[in-house]
N, C-alpha and C positions, 0 to 999 in steps of 0.2 A: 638793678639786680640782673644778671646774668645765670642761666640755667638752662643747661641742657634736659631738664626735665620740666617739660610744661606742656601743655592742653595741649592737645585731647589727651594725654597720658592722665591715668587714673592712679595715684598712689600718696604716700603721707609726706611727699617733700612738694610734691604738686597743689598739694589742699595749704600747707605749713605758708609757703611763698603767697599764694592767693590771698591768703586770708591774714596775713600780716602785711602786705601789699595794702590792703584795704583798709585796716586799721590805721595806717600809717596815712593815708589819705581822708581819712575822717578827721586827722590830727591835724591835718592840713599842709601833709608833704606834698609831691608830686613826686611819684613814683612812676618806672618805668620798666617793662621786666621784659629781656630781649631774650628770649626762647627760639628753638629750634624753624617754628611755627616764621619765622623772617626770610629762611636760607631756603636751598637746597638742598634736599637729604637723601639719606642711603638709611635702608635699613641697619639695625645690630644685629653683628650675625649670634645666631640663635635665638634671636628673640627681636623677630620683624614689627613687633607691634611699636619699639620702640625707635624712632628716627632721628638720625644722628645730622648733624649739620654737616655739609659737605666742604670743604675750605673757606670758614668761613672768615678770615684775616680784614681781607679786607671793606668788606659790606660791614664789619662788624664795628671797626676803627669810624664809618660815617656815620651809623647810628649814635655812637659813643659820641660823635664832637657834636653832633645837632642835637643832641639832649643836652649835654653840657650840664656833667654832676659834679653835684657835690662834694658825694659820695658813691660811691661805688663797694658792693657784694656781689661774689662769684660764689653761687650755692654747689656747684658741681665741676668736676673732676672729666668732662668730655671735652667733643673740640671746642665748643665755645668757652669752655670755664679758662681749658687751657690758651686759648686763643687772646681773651680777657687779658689772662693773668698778663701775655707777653707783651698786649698795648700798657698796661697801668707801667710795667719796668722799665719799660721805654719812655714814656711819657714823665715819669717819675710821680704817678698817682699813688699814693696809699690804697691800700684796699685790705679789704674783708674778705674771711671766709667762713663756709661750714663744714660740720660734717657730719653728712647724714645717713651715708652708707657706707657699711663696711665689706669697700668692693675686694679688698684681698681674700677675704675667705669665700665671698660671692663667687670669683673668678677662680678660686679653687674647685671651688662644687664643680663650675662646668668646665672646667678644663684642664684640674688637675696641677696649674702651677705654683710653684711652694708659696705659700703667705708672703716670707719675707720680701720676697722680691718687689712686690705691687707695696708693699708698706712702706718699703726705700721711695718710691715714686710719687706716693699719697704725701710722705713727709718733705718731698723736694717742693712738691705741688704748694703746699700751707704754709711751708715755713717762709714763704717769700711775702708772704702777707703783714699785715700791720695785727695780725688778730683771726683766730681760728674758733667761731662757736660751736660748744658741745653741746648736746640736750640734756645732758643726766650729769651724775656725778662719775656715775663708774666709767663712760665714757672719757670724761675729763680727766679721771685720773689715767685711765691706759692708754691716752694720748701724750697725755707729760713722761708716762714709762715709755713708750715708745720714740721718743726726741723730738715729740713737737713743740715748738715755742709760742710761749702767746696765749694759753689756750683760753676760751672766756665762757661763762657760762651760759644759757639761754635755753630757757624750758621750751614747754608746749602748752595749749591750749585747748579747748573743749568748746564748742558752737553749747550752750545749755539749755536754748531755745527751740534749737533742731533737734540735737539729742535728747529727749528728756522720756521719761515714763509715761506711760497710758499702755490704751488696748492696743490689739495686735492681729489682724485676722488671717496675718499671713503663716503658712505653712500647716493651716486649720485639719488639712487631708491629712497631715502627716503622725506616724507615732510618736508620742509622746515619752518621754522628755526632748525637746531638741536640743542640741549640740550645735554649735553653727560656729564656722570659720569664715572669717571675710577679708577680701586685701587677694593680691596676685597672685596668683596657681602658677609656682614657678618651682625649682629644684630648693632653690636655695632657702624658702619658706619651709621647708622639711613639712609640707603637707601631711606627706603621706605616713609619717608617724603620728597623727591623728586618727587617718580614718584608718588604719589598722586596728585601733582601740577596740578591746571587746565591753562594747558600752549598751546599755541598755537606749530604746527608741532607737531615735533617725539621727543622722551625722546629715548637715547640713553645709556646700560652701558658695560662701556667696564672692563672684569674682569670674576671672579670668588670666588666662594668661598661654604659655609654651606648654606647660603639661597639664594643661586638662583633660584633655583627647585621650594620652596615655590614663592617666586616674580616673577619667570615667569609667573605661574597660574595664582595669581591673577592681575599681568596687561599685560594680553595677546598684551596690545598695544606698549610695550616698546619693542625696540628693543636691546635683548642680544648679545653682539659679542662674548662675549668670551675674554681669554687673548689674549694680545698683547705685545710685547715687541717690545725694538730699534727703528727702524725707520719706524715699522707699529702700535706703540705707538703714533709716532710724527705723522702721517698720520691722526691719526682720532682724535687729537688733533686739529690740521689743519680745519680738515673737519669742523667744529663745531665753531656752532655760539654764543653759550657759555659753560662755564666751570661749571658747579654746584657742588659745595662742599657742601653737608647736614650734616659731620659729625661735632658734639659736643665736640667729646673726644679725639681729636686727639693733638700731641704735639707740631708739625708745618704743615706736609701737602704738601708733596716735591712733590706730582702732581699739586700744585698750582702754582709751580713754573714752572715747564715742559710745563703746558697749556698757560701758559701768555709770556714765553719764542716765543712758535707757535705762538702769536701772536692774543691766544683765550681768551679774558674776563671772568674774576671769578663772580659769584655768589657765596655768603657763610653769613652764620650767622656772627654777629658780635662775636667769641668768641677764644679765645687761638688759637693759630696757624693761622687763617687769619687776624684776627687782628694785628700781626707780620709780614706776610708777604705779603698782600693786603695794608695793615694800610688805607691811604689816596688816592693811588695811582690812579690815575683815569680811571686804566686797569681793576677794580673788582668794584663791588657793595656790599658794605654787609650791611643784613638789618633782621631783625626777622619776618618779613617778606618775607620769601625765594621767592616767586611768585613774589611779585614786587622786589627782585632784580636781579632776571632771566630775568624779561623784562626790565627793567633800566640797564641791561650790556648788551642790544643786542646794544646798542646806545653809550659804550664805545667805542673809538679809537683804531683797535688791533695795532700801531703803537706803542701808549702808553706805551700795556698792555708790548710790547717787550721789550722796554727802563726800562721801574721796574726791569722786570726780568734781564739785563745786569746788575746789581749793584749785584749781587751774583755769587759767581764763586767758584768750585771746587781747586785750588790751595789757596786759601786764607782759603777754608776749611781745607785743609788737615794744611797748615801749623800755624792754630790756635790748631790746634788739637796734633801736636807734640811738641810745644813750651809748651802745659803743661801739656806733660805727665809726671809723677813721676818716674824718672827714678833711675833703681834700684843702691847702690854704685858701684863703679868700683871693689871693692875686692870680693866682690860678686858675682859679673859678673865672676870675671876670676875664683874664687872657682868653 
């Protein structure tokens, strides 16, 4: 696996790769996941947190022949995914891909240039592949409208041992009902159409990211925690009386799944990614209306919200996810 998004970076293609990594080595692969975390980096401008590989061509071409796979997945769209793609067409490897972010309207938010353009790019990027996995259906379909080929299914999963229901005694100072958002304080999350919300209690986000600093100023009343991971993830999941999802642009939303796992109801717009994994369920509300359906989910069942979330699981991920990899010939392999 090749990905320009991996450790220390905190977010759901980070956790998604890890954690089917692992499963795939319980199965008794040998996996190998070549991240940024090998090279030399430069930050991403506007957003330093995240480290981009520096020319990584050809360190990346020795790691590849001294593993010597199988098969070969390119999770991302940066220099190593791109850098990947250019050893497999050389080489004449098959390979995989995903798609987990929808960096055309990402890169609109911050800089204003038209969708189509990065969408021509994203599809140049995939379509060279043997196979492009989507999370959802609605994804999968506005990939095949947009001229992707290949496209292939592949859910998500839910930890239900980590996630799961109990007490909670985090956020105990605070007013009552909590709201709580978690995942990266960034533009493209459209945060800040949450904590606008005139809601009763405390608006709660757990995370970080480029606009915190800005969003803490202006709603001095929210309360920022910071990152969280493991099982002080699941804690203030727990805590909270509901889940709010504001973003737009996201591909599925694997904190959607973690919070209705604990046993906390979703709020979210009606669009890509909760519509997939809220749909009908009667653990979430989604509505265009985000206000009314942050207070129409304080009246979900989180008993519900748990039962939704057991229909996803991590080994049924992983092993959708190896049944269609492209795996390279065997003369090959032994070459």
């Amino acid at each position: 696996m090749v990905s320009d998004a991996w450790a220390p970076q905190v977010n759901g293609v980070v956790r998604t790769l890890a954690t089917v990594a692992d499963e795939l080595r319980a199965m008794g692969d040998t996996v190998e996941v070549i991240g940024p975390d090998r090279f030399h980096t430069l930050p991403m401008p506007s957003y330093p947190e995240i480290r981009l590989a520096l020319l990584p061509r050809f360190r990346l071409a020795r790691l590849a022949d001294s593993f010597g796979p199988s098969a070969v997945h390119i999770a991302t769209e940066g220099p190593l995914g791109w850098a990947m793609r250019a050893l497999c067409l050389r080489r004449g490897w098959p390979f995989t891909t995903s798609f987990h972010t929808r960096f055309p309207e990402y890169l609109h938010a911050r800089t204003g240039i038209p969708p189509r353009m990065a969408w021509a790019v994203m599809r140049r990027f995939h379509n060279a592949g043997a196979g492009t996995f989507a999370a959802t259906p609605s994804l999968h379909s506005e990939l095949v409208n947009r001229g992707f080929k290949r496209v292939l299914p592949w859910t998500r999963g839910v930890d239900l041992s980590l996630f799961s229901p109990g007490p909670s005694d985090d956020f105990a100072d605070l007013p009552r009902p909590i709201f709580l958002n978690a995942g990266r304080v960034a533009v493209e999350k459209n945060i800040e159409a949450f904590l606008s919300l005139d809601l009763p209690g405390t608006k709660v986000v757990v995370g970080d990211g480029p606009q915190r600093a800005e969003l803490a100023q202006r709603f001095p009343d929210v309360h920022f925690a910071g990152w969280r991971m493991g099982e002080g993830l699941a804690a203030a999941y727990r805590a909270a009386d509901v889940f709010v999802f504001p973003s737009r642009t996201d591909t599925f939303g694997l904190v959607l799944l973690e919070a209705m796992a604990c046993g906390t109801p979703v709020a979210a717009y009606p669009v890509m990614g909760p519509l997939d994994v809220v749909a009908d369920s009667p653990g979430g509300v989604l509505d265009e209306d985000l206000r009314s359906a942050c207070l129409a989910a304080l009246d979900c069942p989180r008993d519900l919200a748990r039962a939704h979330a057991e229909r996803f699981s991590w080994p049924a991920c992983a092993a959708s996810f190896r049944r269609q990899l492209a795996l390279l010939p065997e003369i090959m392999h032994q070459r």
